[in-house]
C-alpha positions in Angstrom: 104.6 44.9 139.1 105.8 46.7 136.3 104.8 49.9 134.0 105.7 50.5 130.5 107.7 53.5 130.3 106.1 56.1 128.3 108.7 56.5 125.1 111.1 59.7 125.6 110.3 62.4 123.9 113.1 63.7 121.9 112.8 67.2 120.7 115.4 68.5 118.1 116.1 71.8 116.3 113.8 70.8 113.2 111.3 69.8 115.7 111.5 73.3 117.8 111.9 74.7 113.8 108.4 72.8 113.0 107.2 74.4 115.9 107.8 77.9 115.6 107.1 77.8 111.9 103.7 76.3 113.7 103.4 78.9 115.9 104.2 82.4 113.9 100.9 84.5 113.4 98.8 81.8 115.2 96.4 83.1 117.7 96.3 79.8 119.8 97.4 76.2 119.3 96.1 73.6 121.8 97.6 71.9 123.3 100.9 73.1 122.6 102.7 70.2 124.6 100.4 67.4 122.3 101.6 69.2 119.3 105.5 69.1 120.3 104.8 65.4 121.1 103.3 65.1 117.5 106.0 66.5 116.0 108.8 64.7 117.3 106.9 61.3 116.9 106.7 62.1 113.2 110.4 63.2 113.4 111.4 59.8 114.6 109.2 57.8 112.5 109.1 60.0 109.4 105.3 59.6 109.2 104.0 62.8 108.2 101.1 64.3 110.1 97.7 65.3 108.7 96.4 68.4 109.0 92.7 68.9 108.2 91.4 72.4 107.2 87.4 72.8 105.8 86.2 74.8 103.8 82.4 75.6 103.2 81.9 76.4 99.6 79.3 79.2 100.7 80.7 81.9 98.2 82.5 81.3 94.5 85.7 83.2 95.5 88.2 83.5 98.0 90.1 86.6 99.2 93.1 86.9 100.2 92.3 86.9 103.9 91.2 83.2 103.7 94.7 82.1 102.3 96.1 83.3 106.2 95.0 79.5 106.9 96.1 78.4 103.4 99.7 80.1 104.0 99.8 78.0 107.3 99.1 75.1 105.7 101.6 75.5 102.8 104.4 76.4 105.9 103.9 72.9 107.1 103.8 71.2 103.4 107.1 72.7 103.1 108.0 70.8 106.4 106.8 67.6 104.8 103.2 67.2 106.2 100.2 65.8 104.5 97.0 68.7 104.2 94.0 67.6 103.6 92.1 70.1 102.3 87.8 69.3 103.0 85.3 71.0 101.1 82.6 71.3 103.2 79.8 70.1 100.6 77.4 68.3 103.4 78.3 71.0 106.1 77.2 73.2 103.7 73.7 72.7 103.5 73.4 73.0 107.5 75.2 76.2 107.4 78.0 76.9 110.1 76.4 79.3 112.9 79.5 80.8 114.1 79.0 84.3 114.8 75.4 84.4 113.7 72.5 86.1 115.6 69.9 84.5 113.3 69.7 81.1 111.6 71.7 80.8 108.5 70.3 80.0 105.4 71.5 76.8 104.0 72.5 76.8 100.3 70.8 74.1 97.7 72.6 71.7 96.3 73.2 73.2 93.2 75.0 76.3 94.5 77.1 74.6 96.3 78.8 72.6 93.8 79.0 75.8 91.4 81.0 76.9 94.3 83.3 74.2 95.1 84.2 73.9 91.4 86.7 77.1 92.2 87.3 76.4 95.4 90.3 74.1 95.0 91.2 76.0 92.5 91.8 79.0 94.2 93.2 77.1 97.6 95.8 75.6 95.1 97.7 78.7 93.9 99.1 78.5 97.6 99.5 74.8 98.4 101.1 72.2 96.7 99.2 69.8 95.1 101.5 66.8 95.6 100.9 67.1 99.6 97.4 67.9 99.5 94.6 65.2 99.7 91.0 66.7 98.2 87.7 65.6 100.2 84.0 65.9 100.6 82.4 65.5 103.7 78.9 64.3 101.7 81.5 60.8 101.4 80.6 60.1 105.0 77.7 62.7 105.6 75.1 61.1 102.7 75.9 57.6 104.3 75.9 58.3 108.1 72.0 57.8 108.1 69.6 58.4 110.6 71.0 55.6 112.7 75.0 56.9 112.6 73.7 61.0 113.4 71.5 59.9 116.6 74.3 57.7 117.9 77.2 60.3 116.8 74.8 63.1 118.5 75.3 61.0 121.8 78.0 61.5 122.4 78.1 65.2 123.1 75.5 67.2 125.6 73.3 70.1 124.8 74.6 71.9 128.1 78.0 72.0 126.4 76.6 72.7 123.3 74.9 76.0 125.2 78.8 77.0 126.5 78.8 78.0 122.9 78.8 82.0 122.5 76.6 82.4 119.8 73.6 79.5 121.2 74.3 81.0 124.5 73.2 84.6 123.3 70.7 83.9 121.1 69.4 82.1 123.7 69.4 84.7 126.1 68.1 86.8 123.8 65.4 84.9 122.9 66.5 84.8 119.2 65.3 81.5 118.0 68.1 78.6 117.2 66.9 75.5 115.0 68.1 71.9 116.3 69.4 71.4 112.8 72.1 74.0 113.9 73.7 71.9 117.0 74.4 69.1 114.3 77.1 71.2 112.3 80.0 71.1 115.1 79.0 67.5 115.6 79.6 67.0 111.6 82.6 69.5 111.9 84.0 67.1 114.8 83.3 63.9 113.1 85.1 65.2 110.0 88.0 64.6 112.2 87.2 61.6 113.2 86.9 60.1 109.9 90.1 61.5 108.6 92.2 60.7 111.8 93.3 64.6 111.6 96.0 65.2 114.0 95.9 68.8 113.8 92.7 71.4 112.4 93.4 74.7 111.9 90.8 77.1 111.7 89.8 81.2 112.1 89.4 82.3 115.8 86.0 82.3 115.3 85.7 78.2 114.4 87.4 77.7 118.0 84.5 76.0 119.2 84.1 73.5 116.0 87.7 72.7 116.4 87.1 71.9 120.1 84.5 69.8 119.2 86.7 67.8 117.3 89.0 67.2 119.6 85.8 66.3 122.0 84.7 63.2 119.4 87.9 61.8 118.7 88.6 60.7 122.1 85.1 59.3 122.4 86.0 57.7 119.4 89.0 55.8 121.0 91.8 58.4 118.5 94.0 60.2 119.6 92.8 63.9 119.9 93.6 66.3 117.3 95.7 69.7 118.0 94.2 72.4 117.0 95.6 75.9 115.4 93.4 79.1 115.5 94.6 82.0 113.0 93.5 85.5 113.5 91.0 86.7 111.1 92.9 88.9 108.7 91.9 93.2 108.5 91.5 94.3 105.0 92.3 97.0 103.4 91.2 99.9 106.1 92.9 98.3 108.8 89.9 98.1 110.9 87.5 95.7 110.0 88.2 92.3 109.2 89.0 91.5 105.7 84.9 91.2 104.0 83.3 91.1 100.4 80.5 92.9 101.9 82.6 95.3 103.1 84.3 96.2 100.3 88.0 95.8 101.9 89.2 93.1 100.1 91.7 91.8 97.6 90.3 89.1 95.6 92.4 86.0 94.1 91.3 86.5 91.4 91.6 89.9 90.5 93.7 91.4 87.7 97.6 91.7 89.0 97.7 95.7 88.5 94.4 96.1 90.9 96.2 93.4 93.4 99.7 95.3 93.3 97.3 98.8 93.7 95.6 97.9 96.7 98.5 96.4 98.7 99.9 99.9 98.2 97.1 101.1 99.7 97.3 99.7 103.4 98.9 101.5 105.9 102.3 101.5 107.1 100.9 99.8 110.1 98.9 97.2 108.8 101.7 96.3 106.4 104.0 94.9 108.9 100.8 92.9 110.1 100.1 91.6 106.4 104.0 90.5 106.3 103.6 88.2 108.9 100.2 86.7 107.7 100.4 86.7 104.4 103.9 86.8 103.3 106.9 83.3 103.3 109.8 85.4 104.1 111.1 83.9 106.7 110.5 86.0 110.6 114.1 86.9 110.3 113.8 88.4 107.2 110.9 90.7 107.9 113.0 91.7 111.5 115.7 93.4 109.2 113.4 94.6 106.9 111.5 96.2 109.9 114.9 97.7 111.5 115.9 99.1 108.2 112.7 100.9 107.9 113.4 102.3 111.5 116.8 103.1 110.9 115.5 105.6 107.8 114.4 103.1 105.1 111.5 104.6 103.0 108.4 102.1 104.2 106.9 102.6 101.0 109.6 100.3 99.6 109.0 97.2 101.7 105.5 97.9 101.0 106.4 97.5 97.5 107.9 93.9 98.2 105.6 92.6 99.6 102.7 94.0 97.0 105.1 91.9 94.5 105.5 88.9 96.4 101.9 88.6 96.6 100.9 89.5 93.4 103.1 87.0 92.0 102.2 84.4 93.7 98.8 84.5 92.2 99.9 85.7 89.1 103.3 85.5 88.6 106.9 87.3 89.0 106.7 88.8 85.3 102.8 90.1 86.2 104.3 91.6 89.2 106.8 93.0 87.7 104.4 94.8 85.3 102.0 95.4 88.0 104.8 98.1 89.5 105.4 99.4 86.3 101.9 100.5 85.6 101.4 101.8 89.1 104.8 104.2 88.5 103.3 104.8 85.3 99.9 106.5 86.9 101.5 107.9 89.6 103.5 110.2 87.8 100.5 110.9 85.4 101.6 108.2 83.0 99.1 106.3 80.6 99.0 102.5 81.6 99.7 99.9 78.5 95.8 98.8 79.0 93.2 100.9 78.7 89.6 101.1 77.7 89.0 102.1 74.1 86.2 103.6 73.7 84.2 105.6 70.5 81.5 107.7 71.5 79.4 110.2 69.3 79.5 113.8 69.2 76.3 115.9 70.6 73.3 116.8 68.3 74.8 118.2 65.5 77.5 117.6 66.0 78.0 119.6 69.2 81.1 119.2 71.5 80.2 117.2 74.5 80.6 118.2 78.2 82.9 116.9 80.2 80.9 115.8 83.4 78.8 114.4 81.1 81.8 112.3 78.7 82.9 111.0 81.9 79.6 109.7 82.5 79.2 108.2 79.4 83.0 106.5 79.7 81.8 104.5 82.3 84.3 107.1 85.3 81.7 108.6 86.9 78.2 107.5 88.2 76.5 110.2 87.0 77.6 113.7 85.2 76.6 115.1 88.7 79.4 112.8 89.9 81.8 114.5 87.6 81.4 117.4 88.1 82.0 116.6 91.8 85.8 115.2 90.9 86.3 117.9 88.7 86.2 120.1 92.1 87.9 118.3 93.2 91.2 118.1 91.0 90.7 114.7 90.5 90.2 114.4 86.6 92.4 114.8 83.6 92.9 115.2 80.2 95.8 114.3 78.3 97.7 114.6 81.4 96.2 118.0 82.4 94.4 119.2 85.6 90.4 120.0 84.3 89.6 122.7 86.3 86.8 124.4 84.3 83.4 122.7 84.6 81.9 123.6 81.7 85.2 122.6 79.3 83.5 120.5 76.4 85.4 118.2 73.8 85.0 118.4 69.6 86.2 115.7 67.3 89.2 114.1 68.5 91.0 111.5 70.8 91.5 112.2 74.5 93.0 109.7 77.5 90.4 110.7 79.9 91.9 110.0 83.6 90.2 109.7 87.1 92.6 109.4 90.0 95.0 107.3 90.2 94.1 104.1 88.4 90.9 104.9 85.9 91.4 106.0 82.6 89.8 105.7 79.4 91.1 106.9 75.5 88.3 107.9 74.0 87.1 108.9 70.3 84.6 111.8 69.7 83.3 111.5 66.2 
């Protein structure tokens, strides 16, 4: 009797290239082995491999923390994989619990395709369209039916549902957890099993989705995905993970002289960090960036690079370019090339006006209270000079008022 030999696996340097480029800044991949297999298979055959990342369009904009995943993907475009990039429009209205303690609201309809309208977007300043293949999970979610969810919710048991962190705590905790709730890893999971995904990547914190779609496939009769877990990205304070709500964040879309500004920002620590999870130098190119900063190189200039290679890649080399040039120009007490204009009126009379109170009224300060406060605290300027006296008021005239760094305004007293 006779067995079919299972077909040798032949592993080359661009298939150990495919896999570290797979494996650099990745928390986990499972099953690493599967994944070599995958790769060489697609070597041999010169079928590229699909790679499935959603999305749930639960905000308008992304930061630049989400686009750790979208710089993965984009690393295995270049290697001449097909992405396809889900927006998760019927996920969406079950809302993802992962690392809730209370029920998520789900979103109506209607905010949710205001929301996806930028999503793609966004995701597309970092991959490239020509690899990437746009879906909605309402294709299949609207037309599974009551029939297709009962039968799909079969085939996976609540006890491993309740292996789950979250379920198992607010369970524990006798927090209440709707039913509705178990159904979006099974929708997660079945994603992959209508688009035959052979690898998902996801945060650390969507391991358990991912799992599940690993879980359905097989039941299925597929051939399990892989999956890739990417650490969720700290923001600007190097502490907390990179958050809207938190305020330490770098937005897409923000102007290229804020984006360039805030990179500056992070740590010397952190920056290294950023270079491998945000940056497409290649690992060998940040290792002799790193040792030339050891061996005496001022940090602050690889700092520098990298603000520019991000800000250019959602703006572009010329905005970056700029973006440097304006924050030299404040630094050294400079006046950027745009700046709030602004023509405010005099006091009664024709009185001067206070200062705390112009700053105030020029939109850099909360309050006049508030400017008095900087004023202490050396942090405001006039035409380039240190305000020191409190009660210094301004007659007719034109003055470049500055806060800091990076707020200034010219204004007109008349």
């Amino acid at each position: 009797m006779s067995h079919a030999k299972t077909p040798e696996i032949i592993v080359t340097d661009r298939v150990k290239e495919a896999l570290a480029v797979t494996m650099r800044g990745c928390e986990e991949l499972i099953p690493q082995d599967d994944w070599l297999k995958k790769l060489a298979r697609s070597e041999s055959t010169g079928q590229p491999l699909r790679i499935k990342l959603g999305l749930d369009p639960t905000a308008p904009d992304i930061h630049i923390g989400h686009t750790v995943v979208l710089n993965k993907l984009r690393q295995l475009q270049d290697l001449g994989h097909t992405v396809i990039f889900l927006i998760g429009d019927f996920t969406t209205l079950i809302g993802d619990p992962s690392g809730r303690n209370t029920t998520r609201p789900p979103l109506t309809r209607e905010q949710i395709e205001v929301n996806a309208q930028t999503y793609y977007r966004q995701a597309s300043m970092v991959l490239d369209p020509s690899r990437t293949e746009i879906r909605y999970n309402s294709e299949w979610g609207d037309t599974l039916g009551s029939r297709g969810m009962i039968e799909l919710a079969a085939r996976y048991t609540v006890a491993r549902m309740m292996e789950r962190n979250d379920f198992h705590d607010r369970f524990h905790a006798g927090t209440p957890i709707s039913v509705h709730e178990f159904l979006y890893p099974l929708m997660q999971g079945y994603d992959s099993v209508v688009l035959k995904s052979d690898l998902e990547l996801g945060g650390t914190d969507q391991k358990f989705n991912l799992l599940v779609g690993r879980h359905l496939q097989a039941e299925y009769g597929q051939e399990p995905q892989c999956i890739l877990t990417m650490p969720l990205l700290e923001g600007l304070d190097g502490i907390e993970k990179m958050s809207k709500s938190k305020g330490n964040y770098i937005g897409i879309s923000e102007d290229a002289n804020t984006m360039f500004a805030k990179v500056l920002s992070i740590s010397d620590v952190l920056m290294w960090r950023w270079y491998t999870l945000l940056s497409f130098r290649s690992e060998a190119e940040i290792a002799a960036l790193k040792a030339e900063v050891v061996a005496g190189r001022n940090p602050k200039e690889a700092k520098v690079a990298l603000a520019k290679e991000i800000t250019a890649r959602f703006h572009s080399g010329a905005a970056a370019d700029a973006a440097e040039q304006d924050f030299i120009n404040r630094s050294k007490g400079g006046v950027p090339d745009e700046i709030v204009e602004l023509a405010l009126p005099l006091g009664e009379g024709g009185a001067p006006v206070g200062i705390a109170a112009l700053l105030k009224s020029a939109g850099l300060a909360a309050s006049s209270g508030e400017g008095s406060r900087l004023i202490d605290g050396g942090g405001v300027r006039v035409d380039s000079s240190v305000v020191s006296d409190k009660g210094l008021k301004l007659g007719v005239g034109t003055y470049v008022l500055q806060v800091g760094k990076r707020k200034f305004a010219r204004v007109t007293l008349a």
